[in-house]
Each structure stands twice: as C-alpha cells, then as structure tokens.
BAROTI-817825 format. One line per field, with one value per residue (C-alpha): residue number from 1; residue in one letter; chain; x, y, z. Coordinates in nm, 3 decimals. Layout:
N
num: NUM | ...;
residu: a | ...;
chaine: A | ...;
x: X | ...;
y: Y | ...;
z: Z | ...;
***
This chain:
326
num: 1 | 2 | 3 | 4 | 5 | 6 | 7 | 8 | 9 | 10 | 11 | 12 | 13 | 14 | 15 | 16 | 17 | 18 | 19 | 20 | 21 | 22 | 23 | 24 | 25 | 26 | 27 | 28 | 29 | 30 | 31 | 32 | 33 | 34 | 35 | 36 | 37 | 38 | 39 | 40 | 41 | 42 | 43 | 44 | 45 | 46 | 47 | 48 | 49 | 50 | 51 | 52 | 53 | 54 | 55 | 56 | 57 | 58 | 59 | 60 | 61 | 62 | 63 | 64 | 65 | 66 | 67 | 68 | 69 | 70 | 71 | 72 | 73 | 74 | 75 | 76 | 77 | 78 | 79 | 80 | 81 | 82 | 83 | 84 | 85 | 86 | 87 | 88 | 89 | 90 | 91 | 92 | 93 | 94 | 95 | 96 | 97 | 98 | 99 | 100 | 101 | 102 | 103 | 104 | 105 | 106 | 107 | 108 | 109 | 110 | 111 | 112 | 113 | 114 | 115 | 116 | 117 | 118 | 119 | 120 | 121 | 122 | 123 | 124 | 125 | 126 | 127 | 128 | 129 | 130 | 131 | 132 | 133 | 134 | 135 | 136 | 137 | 138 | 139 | 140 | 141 | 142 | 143 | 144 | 145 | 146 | 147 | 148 | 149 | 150 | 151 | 152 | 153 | 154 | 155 | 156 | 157 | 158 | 159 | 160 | 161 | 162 | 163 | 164 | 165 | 166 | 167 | 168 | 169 | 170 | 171 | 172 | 173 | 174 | 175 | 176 | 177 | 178 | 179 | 180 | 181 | 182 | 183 | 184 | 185 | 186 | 187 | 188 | 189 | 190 | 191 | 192 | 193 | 194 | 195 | 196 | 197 | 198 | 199 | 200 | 201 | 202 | 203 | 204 | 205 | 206 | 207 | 208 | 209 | 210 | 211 | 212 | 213 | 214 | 215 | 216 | 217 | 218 | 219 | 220 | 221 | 222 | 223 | 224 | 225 | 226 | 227 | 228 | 229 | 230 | 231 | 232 | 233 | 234 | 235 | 236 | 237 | 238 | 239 | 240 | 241 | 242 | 243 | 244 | 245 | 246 | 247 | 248 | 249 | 250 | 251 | 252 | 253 | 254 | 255 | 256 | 257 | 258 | 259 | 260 | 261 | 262 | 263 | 264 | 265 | 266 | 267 | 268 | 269 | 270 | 271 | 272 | 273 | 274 | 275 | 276 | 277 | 278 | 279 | 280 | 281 | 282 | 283 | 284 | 285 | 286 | 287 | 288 | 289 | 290 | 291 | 292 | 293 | 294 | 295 | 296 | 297 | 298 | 299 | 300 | 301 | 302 | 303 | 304 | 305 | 306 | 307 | 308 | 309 | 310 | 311 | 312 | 313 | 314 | 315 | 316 | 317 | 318 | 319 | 320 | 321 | 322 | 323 | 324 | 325 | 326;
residu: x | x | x | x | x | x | x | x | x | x | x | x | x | x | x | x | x | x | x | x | x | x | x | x | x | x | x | x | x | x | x | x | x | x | x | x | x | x | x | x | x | x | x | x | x | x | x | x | x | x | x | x | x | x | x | x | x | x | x | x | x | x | x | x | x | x | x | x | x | x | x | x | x | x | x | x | x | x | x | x | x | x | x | x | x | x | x | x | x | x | x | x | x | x | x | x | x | x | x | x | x | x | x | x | x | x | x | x | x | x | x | x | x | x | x | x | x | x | x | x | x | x | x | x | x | x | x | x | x | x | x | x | x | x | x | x | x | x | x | x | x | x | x | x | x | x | x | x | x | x | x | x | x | x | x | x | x | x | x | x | x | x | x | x | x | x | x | x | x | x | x | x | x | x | x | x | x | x | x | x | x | x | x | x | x | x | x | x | x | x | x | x | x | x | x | x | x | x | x | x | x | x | x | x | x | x | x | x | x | x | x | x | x | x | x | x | x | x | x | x | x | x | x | x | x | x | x | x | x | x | x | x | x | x | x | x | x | x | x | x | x | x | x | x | x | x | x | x | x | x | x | x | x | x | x | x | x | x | x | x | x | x | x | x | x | x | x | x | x | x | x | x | x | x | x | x | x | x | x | x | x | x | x | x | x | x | x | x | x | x | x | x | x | x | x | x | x | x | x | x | x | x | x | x | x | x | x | x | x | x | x | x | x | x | x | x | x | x | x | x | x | x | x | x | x | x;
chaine: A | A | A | A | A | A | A | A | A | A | A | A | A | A | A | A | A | A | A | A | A | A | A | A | A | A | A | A | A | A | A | A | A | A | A | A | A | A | A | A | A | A | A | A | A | A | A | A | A | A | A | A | A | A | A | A | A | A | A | A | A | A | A | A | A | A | A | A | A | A | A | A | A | A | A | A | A | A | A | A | A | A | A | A | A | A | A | A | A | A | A | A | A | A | A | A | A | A | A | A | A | A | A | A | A | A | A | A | A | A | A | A | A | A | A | A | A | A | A | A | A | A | A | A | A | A | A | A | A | A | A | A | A | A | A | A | A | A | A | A | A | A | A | A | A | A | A | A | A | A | A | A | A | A | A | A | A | A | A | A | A | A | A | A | A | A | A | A | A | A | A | A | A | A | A | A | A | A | A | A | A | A | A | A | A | A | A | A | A | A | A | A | A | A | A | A | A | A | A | A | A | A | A | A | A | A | A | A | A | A | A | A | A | A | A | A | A | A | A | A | A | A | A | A | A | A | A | A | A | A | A | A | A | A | A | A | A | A | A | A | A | A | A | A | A | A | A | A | A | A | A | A | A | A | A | A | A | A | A | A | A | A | A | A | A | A | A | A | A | A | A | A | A | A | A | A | A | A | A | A | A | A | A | A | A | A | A | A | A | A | A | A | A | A | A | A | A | A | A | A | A | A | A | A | A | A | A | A | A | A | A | A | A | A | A | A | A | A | A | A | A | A | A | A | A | A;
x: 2.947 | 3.118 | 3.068 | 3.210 | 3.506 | 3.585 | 3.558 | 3.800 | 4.036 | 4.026 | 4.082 | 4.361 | 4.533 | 4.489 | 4.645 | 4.938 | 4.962 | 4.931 | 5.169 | 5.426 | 5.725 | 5.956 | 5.828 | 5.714 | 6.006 | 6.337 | 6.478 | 6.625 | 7.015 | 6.968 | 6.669 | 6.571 | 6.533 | 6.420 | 6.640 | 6.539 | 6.508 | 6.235 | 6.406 | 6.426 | 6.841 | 6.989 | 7.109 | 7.318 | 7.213 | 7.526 | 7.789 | 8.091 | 8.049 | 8.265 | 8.438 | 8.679 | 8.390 | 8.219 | 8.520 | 8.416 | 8.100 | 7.878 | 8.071 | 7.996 | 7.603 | 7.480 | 7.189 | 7.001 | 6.756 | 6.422 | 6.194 | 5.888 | 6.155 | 6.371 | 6.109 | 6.302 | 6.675 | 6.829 | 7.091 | 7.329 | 7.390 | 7.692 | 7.767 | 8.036 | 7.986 | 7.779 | 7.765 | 7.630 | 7.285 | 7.300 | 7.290 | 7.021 | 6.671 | 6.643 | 6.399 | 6.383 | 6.032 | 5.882 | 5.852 | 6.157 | 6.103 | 6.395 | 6.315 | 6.546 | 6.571 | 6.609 | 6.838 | 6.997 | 6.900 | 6.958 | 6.851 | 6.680 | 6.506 | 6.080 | 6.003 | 6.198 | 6.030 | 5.685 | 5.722 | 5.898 | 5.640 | 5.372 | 5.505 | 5.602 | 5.267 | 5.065 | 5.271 | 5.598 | 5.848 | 6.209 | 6.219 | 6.621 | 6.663 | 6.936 | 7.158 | 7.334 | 7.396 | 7.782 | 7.637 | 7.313 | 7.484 | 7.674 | 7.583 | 7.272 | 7.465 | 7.707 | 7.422 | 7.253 | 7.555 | 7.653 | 7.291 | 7.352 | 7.660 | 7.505 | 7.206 | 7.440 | 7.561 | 7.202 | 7.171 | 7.456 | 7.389 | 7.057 | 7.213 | 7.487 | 7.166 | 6.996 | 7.277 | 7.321 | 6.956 | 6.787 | 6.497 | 6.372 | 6.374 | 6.005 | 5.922 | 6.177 | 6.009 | 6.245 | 6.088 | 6.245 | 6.193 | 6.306 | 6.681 | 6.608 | 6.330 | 6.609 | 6.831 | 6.621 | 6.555 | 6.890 | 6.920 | 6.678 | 6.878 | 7.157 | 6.941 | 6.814 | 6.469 | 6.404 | 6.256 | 5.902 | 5.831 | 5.979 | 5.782 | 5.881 | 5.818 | 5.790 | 6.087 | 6.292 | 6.247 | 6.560 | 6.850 | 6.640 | 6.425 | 6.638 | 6.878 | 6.906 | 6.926 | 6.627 | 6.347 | 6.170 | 5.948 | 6.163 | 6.329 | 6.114 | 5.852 | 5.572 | 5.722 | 5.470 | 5.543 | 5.328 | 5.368 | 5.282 | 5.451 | 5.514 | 5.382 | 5.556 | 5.805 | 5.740 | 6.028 | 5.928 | 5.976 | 5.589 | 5.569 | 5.533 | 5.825 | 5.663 | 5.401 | 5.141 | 5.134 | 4.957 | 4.870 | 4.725 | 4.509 | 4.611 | 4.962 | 5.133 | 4.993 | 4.856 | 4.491 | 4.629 | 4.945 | 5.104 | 5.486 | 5.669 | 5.813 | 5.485 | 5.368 | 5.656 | 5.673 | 5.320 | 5.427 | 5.620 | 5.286 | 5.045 | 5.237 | 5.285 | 4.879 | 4.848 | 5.022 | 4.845 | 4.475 | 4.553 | 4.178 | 4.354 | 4.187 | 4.265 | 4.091 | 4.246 | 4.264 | 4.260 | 4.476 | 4.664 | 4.373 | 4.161 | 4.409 | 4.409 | 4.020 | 3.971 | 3.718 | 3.909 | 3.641 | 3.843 | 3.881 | 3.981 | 4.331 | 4.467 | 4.766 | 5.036 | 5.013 | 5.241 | 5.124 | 5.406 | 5.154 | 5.005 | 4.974 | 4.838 | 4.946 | 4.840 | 4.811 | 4.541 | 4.474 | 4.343 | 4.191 | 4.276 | 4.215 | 4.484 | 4.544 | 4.614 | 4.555 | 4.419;
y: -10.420 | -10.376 | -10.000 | -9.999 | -10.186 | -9.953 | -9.677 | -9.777 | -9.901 | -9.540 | -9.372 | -9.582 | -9.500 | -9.105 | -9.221 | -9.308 | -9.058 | -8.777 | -8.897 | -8.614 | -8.604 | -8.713 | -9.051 | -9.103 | -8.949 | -9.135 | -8.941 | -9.146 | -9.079 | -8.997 | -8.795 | -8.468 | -8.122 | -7.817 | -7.481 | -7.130 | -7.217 | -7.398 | -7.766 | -8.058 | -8.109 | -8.450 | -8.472 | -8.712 | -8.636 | -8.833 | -8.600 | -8.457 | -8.115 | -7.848 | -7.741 | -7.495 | -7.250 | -7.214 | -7.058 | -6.678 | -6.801 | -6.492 | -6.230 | -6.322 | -6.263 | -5.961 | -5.713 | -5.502 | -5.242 | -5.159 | -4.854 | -4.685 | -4.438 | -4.737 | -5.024 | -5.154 | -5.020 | -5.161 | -5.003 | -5.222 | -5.196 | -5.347 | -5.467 | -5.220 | -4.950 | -4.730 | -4.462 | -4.731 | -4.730 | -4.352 | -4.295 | -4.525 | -4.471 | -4.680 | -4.553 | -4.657 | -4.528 | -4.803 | -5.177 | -5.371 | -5.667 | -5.922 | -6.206 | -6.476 | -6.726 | -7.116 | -7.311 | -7.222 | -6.876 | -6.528 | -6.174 | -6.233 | -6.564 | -6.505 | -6.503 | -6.162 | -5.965 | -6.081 | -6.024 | -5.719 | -5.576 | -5.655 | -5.502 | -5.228 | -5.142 | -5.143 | -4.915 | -4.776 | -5.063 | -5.162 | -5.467 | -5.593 | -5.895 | -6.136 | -6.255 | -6.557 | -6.735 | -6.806 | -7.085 | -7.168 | -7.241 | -7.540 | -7.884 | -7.927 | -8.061 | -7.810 | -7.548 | -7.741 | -7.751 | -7.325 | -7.220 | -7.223 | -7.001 | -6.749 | -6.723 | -6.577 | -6.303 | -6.145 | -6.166 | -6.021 | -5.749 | -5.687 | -5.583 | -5.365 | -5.194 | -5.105 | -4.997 | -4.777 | -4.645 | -4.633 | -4.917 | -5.129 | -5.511 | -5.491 | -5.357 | -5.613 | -5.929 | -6.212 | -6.434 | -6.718 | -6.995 | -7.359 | -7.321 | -6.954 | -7.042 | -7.220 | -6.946 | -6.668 | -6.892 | -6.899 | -6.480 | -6.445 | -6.698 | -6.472 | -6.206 | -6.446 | -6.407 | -6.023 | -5.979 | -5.928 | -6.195 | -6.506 | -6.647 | -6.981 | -7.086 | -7.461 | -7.521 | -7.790 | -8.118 | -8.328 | -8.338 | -8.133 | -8.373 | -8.404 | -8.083 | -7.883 | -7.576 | -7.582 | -7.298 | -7.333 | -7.098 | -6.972 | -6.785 | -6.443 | -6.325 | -6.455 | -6.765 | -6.891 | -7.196 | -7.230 | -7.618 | -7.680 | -7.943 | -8.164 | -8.535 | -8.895 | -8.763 | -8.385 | -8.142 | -7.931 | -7.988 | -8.105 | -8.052 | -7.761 | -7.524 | -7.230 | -7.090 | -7.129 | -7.388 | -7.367 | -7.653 | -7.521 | -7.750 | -8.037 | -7.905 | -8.151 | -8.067 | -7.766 | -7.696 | -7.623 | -7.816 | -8.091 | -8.135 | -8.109 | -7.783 | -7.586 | -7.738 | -7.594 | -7.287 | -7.249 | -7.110 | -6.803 | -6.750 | -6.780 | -6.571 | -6.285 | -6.248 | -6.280 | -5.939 | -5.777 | -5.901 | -6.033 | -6.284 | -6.631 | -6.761 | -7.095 | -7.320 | -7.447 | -7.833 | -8.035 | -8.305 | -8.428 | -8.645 | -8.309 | -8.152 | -8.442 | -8.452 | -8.111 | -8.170 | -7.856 | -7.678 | -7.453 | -7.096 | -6.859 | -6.700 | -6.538 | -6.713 | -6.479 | -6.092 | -5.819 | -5.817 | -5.751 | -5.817 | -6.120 | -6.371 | -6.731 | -7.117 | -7.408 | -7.615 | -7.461 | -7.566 | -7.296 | -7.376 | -7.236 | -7.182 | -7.278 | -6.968 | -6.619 | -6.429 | -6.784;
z: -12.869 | -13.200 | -13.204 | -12.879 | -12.917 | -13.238 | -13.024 | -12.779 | -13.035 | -13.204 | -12.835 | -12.791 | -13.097 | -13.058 | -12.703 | -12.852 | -13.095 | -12.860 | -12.562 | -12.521 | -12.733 | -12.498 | -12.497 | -12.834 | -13.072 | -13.171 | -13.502 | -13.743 | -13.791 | -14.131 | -14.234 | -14.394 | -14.278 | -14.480 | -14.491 | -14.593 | -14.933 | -14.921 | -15.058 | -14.787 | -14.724 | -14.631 | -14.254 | -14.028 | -13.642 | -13.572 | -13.783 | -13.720 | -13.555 | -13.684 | -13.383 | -13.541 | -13.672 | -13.362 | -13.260 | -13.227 | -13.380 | -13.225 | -13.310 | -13.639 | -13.595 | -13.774 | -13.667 | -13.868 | -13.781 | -13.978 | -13.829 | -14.045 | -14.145 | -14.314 | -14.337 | -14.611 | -14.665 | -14.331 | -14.059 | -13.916 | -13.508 | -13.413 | -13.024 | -12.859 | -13.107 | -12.939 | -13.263 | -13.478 | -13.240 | -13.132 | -13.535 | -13.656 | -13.596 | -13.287 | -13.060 | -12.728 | -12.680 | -12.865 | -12.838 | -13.016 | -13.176 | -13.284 | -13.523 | -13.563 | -13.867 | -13.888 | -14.057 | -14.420 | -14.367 | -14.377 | -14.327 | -14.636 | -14.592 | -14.614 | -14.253 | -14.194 | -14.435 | -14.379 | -13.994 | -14.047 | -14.259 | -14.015 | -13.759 | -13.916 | -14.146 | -13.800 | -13.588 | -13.473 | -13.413 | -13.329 | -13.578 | -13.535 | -13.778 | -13.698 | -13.932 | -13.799 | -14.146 | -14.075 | -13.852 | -14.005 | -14.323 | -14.147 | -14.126 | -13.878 | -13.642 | -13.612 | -13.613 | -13.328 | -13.109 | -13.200 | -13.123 | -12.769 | -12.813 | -13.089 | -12.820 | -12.547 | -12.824 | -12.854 | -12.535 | -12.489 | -12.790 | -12.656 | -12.273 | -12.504 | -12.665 | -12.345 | -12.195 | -12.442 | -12.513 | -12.208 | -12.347 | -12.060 | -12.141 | -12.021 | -12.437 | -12.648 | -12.797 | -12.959 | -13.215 | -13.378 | -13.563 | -13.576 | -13.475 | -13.429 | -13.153 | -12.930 | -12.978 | -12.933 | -12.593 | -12.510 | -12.527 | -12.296 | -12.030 | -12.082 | -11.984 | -11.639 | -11.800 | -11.782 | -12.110 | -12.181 | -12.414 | -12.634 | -12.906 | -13.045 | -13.387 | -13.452 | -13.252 | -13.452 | -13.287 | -13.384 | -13.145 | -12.898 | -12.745 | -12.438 | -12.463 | -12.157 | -12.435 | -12.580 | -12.544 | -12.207 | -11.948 | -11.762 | -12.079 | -12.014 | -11.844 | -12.097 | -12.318 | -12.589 | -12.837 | -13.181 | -13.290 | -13.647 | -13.747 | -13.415 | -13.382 | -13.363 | -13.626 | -13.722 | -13.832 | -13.481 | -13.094 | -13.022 | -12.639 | -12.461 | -12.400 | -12.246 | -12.020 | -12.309 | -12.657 | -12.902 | -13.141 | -13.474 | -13.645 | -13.396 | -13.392 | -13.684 | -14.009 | -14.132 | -14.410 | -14.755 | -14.669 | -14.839 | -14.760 | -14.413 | -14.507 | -14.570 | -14.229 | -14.057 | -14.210 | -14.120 | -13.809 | -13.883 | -14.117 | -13.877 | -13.662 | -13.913 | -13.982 | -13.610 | -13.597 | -13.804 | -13.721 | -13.335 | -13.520 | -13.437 | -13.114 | -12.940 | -12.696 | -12.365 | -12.382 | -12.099 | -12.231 | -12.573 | -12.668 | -12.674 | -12.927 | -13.127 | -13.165 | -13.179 | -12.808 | -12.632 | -12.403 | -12.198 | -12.214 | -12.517 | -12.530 | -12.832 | -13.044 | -13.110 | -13.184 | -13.044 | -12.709 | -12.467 | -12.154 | -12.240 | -11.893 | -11.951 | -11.925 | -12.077 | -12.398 | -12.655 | -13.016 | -13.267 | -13.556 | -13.877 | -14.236 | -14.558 | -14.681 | -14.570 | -14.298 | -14.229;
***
C-alpha cells in the first residue's frame, strides 16, 4: 500500500511538472537571461521599450555570405543591391542555409561559426549569417518587441535574393536561436510559409508564452523546435512550436551541464554535431509524462541535420551524451 501510494505521489508530481507551458509558466518581472557572451544579464519583463530604435530597425540587419570558396573571410549581400549578390559566391544551385543569433549577439557570437563550419566542411552550402546586433544589443524587452519587425526584413531579404538568383525557396533553411528562433519564424510568415524548413533553437520562453509572434507550424513547410532548457521556469519556450519537438534529455537540462546558460546553449550544439553526423535519434512520446521519464515507445525520427525533406509531427525526446558530438 505504501509502495503504491509513493508511486502515485511521484506520477503526480511528474504530472505537474510536465503540463504544457502555457499553464505552468509565470516569469518573474525581474530575472536573468544569458547573452552571447556567455554571462547571465539582469532583466525587467516590464521595461520601457525603446520605441525610437526600432525605427528603421531592419534595415539595420546585416547579411553575410560564407561558401567553401570563403568559409571564413565573409561577403556581405545587401537587400536592393543586386551587384552585391551577382558578385559574391552565391550559388543558387545549392541549398542556403541562414542562421540567426540570440540575444547580445553578433556575427561573431559561437553559434555562427560552429554551424557555419559544419555546414560548410560537409558539402557545398549557402551559409548567410545574420547580423542583427543593433537590436539584440537593446534591453530584452526592446529586443522582444523588434524581433517581429527584423523577421519581416529577412523575409523580405530572402524574396530580394531569389528574385535575383533564380534559388527556389524549396532549398533555403533558417535556423535561429533563442530570439533568433522567433525571428527566423517570423521570415518565413513574411514569406506565407514557402520555405523548406525552420529550425528553432531553444526558443526563449519569457514574454513569449502567449505572443501571437512567436515560432509556430505554419512558418514553412517542415518547422522543427529543439527544447533544451524548457520546464516550469527554463530560459526556452518548452511547448511545441512546430510540426515536430524535440526534448533532449527530457527537454530542461542537459548531461555535462551545470548553469542555465550551458543548458540553453545546448541547442545550437546539438544542432551543429547533428549536421555533421545526422547520429542524434529521438523517440516519439505519447505524452509529457513520457518525456519526463524517459518511457517514449514510439517511432524513431532523426533530431536536426540538413535535411531539406524531412516530413514528421509529434513530440520526441533524444537522449544524449555531455560532451561533443554528444
């Protein structure tokens, strides 16, 4: 009887622990959130947006072009100048991938590189990094309310670049990250969903529990979320935002990890190896209990990799190691 009662008592508090994030999550107003250096930064999700520098705001983003002929020394394409694509080494032939940063970043900020290079040491590749720094250096709520608007300008980039090369939307792939995973969500709404594939990255949680803007399914033709660092309080979004999740580990910390940040970074890491390897296989779960207890039965689906084709739904959890390619 005693056994049994424990049991229930443990089922009832994974229960509660794994009800979706809509109806679990209320963020704090004051709390911390990390940036692309790697520190955790002090936050106030009820501060005065800056109004005045959203002004313009995406004409301010920056895109930069890396190709196995310049994996490293960049080329800048800029939106209306058709001479700046015609010149570079953009090649319409071959898939394009976009990878978009979170939050006190840059064009320089870890995840770029890494993703870059993996792309980039397996095969030909568009990789287009985008800088969006004027706005991810403001106050998070400021960011928050611009990402919407930077969005719409690579979307709007992304039209100017087809347009311009021939390349069908059916071979681009946006990545991003945190903020970068609702704005890279946002481009493809511009673009009414045509594009092959979004991949979100952790998507930050606070202030986007109930925003209309946030990544969702109906943001390309394959949408695929990779939580890391979700749960009753987690730095990411912890629900499901496209046709397939994936919940590393149980989706809220990570093996190896011992801070918020290297949970959440996790993602863009897992990601990365995924690339290269396409080795990190997940389990469909039936319910949020499963993922919790690691009792997913369902079918096998990779997590992540370059795959422009890739058709699923569903919540999976992969497991993982702590260290790299994991």
């Amino acid at each position: 009887m005693k056994l049994t009662l424990a049991l229930l008592f443990v089922s009832l508090a994974y229960t509660a622990y794994a009800v979706p994030i809509e109806e679990s999550v209320t963020y704090p107003r004051h709390m911390q959130f990390p940036g692309g250096d790697g520190v955790m930064h002090d936050i106030d999700l009820d501060g005065e947006v800056d109004e005045e520098l959203l002004i313009g705001i995406a004409e301010r983003n920056v895109y930069i072009l890396f190709t196995r002929l310049n994996p490293t020394a960049g080329q800048t394409l800029v939106i209306n100048d058709a001479d700046s694509i015609r010149n570079s080494n953009f090649n319409p032939a071959h898939n394009t991938v976009v990878i978009s940063h979170g939050w006190l970043s840059n064009q320089n900020t870890g995840i770029n590189g890494l993703i870059r290079d993996a792309y980039l040491n397996k095969g030909d590749t568009n990789v287009i990094v985008l800088d969006w720094r004027r706005l991810a250096i403001s106050n998070y709520v400021t960011a928050v309310r611009g990402v919407p608007i930077v969005g719409v300008g690579l979307g709007q980039f992304i039209r100017y670049l087809v347009g311009v090369t021939g390349a069908s939307y059916d071979t681009i792939h946006l990545v991003g990250f945190s903020l970068g995973a609702h704005l890279v969500g946002n481009a493809g709404r511009e673009l009414e969903g045509r594009l092959a594939r979004i991949t979100a990255l952790d998507p930050a949680g606070p202030l986007w529990v109930f925003n209309s803007n946030r990544v969702n399914s109906k943001d390309a033709k394959y949408v695929e979320g990779i939580h890391t660092n979700g749960g009753l309080i987690g730095l990411g979004y912890g629900s499901p935002v496209g046709h397939v999740d994936f919940f590393p580990n149980g989706g809220s910390s990570q093996p190896s990890c011992l801070t918020p940040i290297c949970d959440h970074n996790r993602a863009w890491e897992l990601f990365a190896a995924s690339v290269s390897y396409n080795h990190l296989i997940g389990r469909k779960c039936s319910n949020d209990i499963q993922i919790t207890l690691n009792s997913c039965r369902g079918g096998t689906f990779p997590m992540g990799n370059d795959d422009l084709h890739k058709q699923g739904s569903g919540k999976y959890r992969a497991n993982t190691s702590g260290k790299y390619p994991f």
